[in-house]
Structure formats: C-alpha cells, structure tokens
C-alpha positions as CSV (number, residue, x, y, z in Angstrom):
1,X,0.0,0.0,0.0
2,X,1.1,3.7,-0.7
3,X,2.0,5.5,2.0
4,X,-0.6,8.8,1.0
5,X,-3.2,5.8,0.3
6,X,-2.6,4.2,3.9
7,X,-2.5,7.7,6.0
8,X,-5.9,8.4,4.1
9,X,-7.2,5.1,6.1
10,X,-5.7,6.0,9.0
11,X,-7.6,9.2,8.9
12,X,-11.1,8.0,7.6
13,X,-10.8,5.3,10.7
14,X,-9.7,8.0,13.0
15,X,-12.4,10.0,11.8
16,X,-14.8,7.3,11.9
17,X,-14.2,6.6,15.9
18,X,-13.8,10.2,16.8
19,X,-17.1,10.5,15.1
20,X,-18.4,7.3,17.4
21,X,-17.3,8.5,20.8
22,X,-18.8,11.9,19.9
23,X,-22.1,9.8,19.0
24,X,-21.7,7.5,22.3
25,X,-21.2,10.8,24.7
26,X,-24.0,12.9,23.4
27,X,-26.6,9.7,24.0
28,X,-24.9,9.5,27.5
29,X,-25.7,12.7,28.3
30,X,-28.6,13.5,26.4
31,X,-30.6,10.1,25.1
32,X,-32.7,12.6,22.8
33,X,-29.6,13.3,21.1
34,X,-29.4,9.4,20.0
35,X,-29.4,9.3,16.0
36,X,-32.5,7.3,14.1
C-alpha cells in the first residue's frame, strides 16, 4: 500500500471513531440526542 493511500485510512478510521465516541457521549448525556 502507498503510504498517501494508507495515511488516508488512518484518517477516515480516525475520523470514523472520533465520530463514534462523539455519538456515544452525546446519547450519554442527552438520550434525545441518540441518531435514528
């Protein structure tokens, strides 16, 4: 794998778990916040 092909997984999956602990806080603190 290229290297610009592999640091543009590391930073969707990054991205992707960032965007699931934001997700899993706001239901914690606020379950109306919890997506459909």
């Amino acid at each position: 794998m290229k290297r610009v092909e592999s640091r543009m997984y590391v930073r969707d999956f990054i991205g992707f778990v960032y965007y699931e602990v934001i997700t899993e806080i706001s239901v914690m603190h606020n379950p109306a916040n919890a997506p459909v």
